[in-house]
C-alpha positions as CSV (number, residue, x, y, z in Angstrom):
1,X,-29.1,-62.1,80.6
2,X,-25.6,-60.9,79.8
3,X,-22.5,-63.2,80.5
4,X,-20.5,-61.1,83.2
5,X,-17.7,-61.7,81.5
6,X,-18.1,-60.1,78.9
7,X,-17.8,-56.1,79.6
8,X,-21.7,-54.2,78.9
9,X,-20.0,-52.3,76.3
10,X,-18.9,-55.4,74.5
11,X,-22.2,-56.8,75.0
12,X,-23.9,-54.1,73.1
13,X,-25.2,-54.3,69.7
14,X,-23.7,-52.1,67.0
15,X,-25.4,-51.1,63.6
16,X,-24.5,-49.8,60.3
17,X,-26.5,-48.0,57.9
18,X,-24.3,-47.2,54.6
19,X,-25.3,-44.2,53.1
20,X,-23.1,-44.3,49.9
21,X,-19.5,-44.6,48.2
22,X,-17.5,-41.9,46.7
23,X,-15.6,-42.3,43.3
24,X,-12.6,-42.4,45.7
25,X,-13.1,-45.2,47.6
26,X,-14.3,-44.1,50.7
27,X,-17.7,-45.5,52.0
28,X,-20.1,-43.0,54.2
29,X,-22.2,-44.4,56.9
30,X,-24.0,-43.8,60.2
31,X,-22.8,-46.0,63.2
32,X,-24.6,-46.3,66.6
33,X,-24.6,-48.5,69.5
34,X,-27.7,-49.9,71.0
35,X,-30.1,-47.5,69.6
36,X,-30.0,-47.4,65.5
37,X,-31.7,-43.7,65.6
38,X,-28.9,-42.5,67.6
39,X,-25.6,-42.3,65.4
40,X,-22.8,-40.6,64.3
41,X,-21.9,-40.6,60.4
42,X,-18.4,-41.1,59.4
43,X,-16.6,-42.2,56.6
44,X,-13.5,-44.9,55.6
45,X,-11.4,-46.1,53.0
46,X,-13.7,-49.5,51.9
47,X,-10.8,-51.9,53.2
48,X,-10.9,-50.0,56.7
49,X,-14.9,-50.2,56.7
50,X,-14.6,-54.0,55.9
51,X,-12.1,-54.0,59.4
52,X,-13.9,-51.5,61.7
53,X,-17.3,-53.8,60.8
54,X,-15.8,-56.9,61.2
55,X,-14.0,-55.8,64.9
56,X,-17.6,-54.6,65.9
57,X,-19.5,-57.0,65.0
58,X,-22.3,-54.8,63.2
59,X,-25.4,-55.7,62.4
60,X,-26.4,-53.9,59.0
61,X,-29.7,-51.3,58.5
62,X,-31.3,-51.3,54.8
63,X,-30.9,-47.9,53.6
64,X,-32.8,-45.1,54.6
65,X,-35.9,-44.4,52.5
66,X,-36.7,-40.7,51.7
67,X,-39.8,-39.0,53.4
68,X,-42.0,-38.0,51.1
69,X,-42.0,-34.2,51.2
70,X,-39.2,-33.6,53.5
71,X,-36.3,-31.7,51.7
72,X,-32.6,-32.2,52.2
């Protein structure tokens, strides 16, 4: 049961699948709320990653694994 105090949204889990760094700095990853296979991929500075995790609360996904014979 959810505490109604706490708004649903808030009360959502959010995940994070990194997908790599550039030489830059920046980190790529996928972010989705309470379905992991539904996400949008962005991409942040590594110090504003750290912050937008840590404000979400994310819960991390290994990385994806390549299926065999699928191309890119």
């Amino acid at each position: 049961m959810i505490n109604q105090s706490v708004p649903l949204f808030e009360a959502t889990p959010r995940y994070v699948r990194v997908g790599g760094r550039t030489p830059e700095g920046f980190v790529q990853f996928a972010f989705s709320v309470s379905d992991p296979e539904l996400n949008v991929e962005l991409i942040m500075p590594e110090p504003m990653f750290e912050a937008f995790c840590s404000v979400n609360h994310v819960r991390f996904l290994p990385p994806e694994t390549p299926v065999a014979g699928q191309d890119d």
